[in-house]
C-alpha angles and dihedrals in degrees: 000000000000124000133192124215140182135161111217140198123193101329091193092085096057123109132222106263137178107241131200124206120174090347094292122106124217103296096235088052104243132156110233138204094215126032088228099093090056094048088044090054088044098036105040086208112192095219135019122204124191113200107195134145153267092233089066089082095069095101097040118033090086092089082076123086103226098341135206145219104262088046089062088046094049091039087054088045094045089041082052094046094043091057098043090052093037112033099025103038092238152074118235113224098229127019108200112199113174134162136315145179137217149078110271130171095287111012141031124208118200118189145098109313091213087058082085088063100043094052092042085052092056097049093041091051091045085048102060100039088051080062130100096228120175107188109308132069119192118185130187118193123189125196106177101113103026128124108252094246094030086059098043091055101041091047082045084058094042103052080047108061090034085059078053108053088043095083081076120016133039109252127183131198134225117173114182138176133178122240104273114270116255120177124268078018108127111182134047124200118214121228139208096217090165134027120160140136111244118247112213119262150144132211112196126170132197108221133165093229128119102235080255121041127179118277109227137348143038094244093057089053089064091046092046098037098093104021090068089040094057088045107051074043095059085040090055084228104174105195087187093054094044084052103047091048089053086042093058088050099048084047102039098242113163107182091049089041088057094037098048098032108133133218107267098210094046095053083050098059088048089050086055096042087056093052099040079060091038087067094030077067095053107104127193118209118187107228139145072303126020107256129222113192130175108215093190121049112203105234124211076274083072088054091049092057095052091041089055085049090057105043090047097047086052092057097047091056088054100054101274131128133164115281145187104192103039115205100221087226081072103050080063102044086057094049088048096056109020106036093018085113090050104082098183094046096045100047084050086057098036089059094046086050084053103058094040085055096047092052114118110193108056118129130179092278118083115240130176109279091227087053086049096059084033089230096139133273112264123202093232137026106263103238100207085053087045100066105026091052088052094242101311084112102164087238100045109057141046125210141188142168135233140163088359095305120109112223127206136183146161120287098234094204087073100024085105092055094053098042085054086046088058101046097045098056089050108116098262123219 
């Protein structure tokens, strides 16, 4: 599978050049506003994503009578879609616009700035697991007409959630730009400025946010307050659990990663009632300029939504679903395909497996690993155990044994220690 990506500003100030890839031009010869057409025609991509903004509207959304948010969202994504079929000779197979901020000749949007990569972290992550992906993942990122911070961010979502989908699938990098445009110049080369194949890795915060915060004042706190409380309430939205799934993932721990695995769909249709709010909360003011202010920011609560989203999503596509009682089979099964890559996490596992394995005396009742191995009941999970024995603490599981499967689950008398062992050595912001 081999996406192309760019991240793009106002594309009707760019200028027909003649660009140069792999030193070859356009076949038909043509000059282009935009380097995409050539890559497409050298690279045979299977899918093509455009990431713009909100803010690309200014000069346009006045053909509407009173308009609203979502009219300025759908006119930057038709004036995106026009000049990709017009001017470019193709249709893009997902326009991403997402927010901006700034005060432009019309209009002036007041907002976060990091509420663009949270959302294009939403829509990227919804993307690839929408995808029918067999083993490989090629992505091709160019940055020759993005804003500076648009392209930083969008580039920042993407090396994420490709870190992501690297635990299971192989994904490789290209990052290209075009040598910058200079007037009576008339030809660009484009260059490979990045090409890498992408190691996996998560990055999880813990963070004491709600996944949407107030914008601005005090004084919207107070008014705010309550009103997101009531509804993440009303969402179920459960900020612990989300934290000790990702957790259990940052730290390779099979038997939490099973226990506390969510629904993927149904993380998905929170994600999307939060932004459905997220824009109910977008209001318009007719001014000098029309104004465009975003009364909610997403905070790194909203990432970890859509992280737990992904990695769920991935799990689910390769045979796993939350359990209770954990047959050990499938503890292995998990190492195998989901931290075979990590040497360091996978031999830790290996070597847990393998003592459970070698025990002699498990019967179909649970019993306390510790009282298993008869090594003496201790009041607390030992932490440093904990972690280096990749969750199979003594303390801290049961196991048992039927019909030839060992089973193993969560000791419910510490569960509440261990959860509180995983969110607290998460990196705090």
């Amino acid at each position: 599978m081999k996406v192309l990506i760019a991240p793009w500003g106002n594309p009707f100030g760019w200028k027909d050049v003649e660009y140069v890839y792999k030193g070859r031009k356009k076949s038909d010869g043509k000059k282009l506003k935009d380097p995409l057409p050539l890559i497409k025609e050298l690279e045979n991509p299977d899918k093509i994503i455009i990431v713009s903004v909100d803010t690309l509207a200014d000069a346009y959304v006045y053909g509407f009578k009173n308009p609203s948010y979502n009219d300025i969202k759908k006119c930057a994504e038709n004036l995106i879609f026009n000049f990709c079929q017009k001017e470019l000779g193709f249709i893009p197979d997902k326009i991403i616009i997402s927010y901006g901020f700034g005060e432009f000749s019309k209009m002036k949007f007041l907002g976060s700035a990091m509420d663009f990569y949270y959302d294009v972290f939403k829509e990227l992550s919804f993307f690839f697991t929408e995808l029918e992906i067999n083993n490989k993942i090629e992505v091709i990122f160019d940055a020759t007409h993005g804003i500076n911070w648009t392209t930083i961010l969008t580039y920042r979502a993407l090396r994420e959630i490709l870190e992501i989908l690297a635990y299971v699938y192989d994904v490789d990098l290209k990052v290209l730009n075009s040598d910058p445009f200079v007037e009576n110049i008339t030809s660009l080369n484009i260059n490979v400025i990045e090409n890498v194949k992408i190691l996996p890795r998560i990055a999880v915060y813990n963070i004491d946010k709600r996944p949407v915060e107030p914008f601005s004042s005090e004084q919207d706190m107070r008014e705010f307050g309550s009103y997101i409380s009531n509804f993440l309430y009303n969402l179920s939205y459960n900020k612990e659990e989300i934290l000790v799934f990702l957790g259990s993932f940052y730290f390779a721990l099979p038997v939490f990663i099973l226990s506390y695995m969510p629904c993927s769909s149904n993380v998905k249709f929170k994600i999307n009632e939060i932004s459905k709010e997220f824009e109910r909360n977008i209001k318009l003011k007719n001014s000098v300029k029309l104004e465009v202010l975003r009364e909610l920011k997403y905070t790194e609560n909203f990432a970890n939504f859509s992280k737990a989203y992904l990695v769920s999503s991935i799990l689910e596509k390769f045979g796993f679903n939350k359990l209770t009682d954990i047959p050990l089979s499938k503890i292995e099964e998990l190492k195998n395909k989901v931290f075979g890559k990590l040497s360091v996490e996978s031999n830790r596992i290996d070597k847990e497996i393998k003592d459970v394995k070698d025990l002699q005396n498990l019967n179909n009742e649970y019993q306390v690993y510790n009282a298993v191995i008869k090594s003496g009941k201790t009041e607390k999970v030992d932490k440093r155990n904990f972690f280096a024995h990749a969750g199979f603490e003594y303390n801290t599981i049961e196991l048992k044994k039927e019909n030839g499967e060992i089973y193993v689950r969560i000791y419910d008398n510490y569960r509440s220690q261990a959860e509180a062992y995983i969110t607290d050595d998460l990196p705090k912001i």
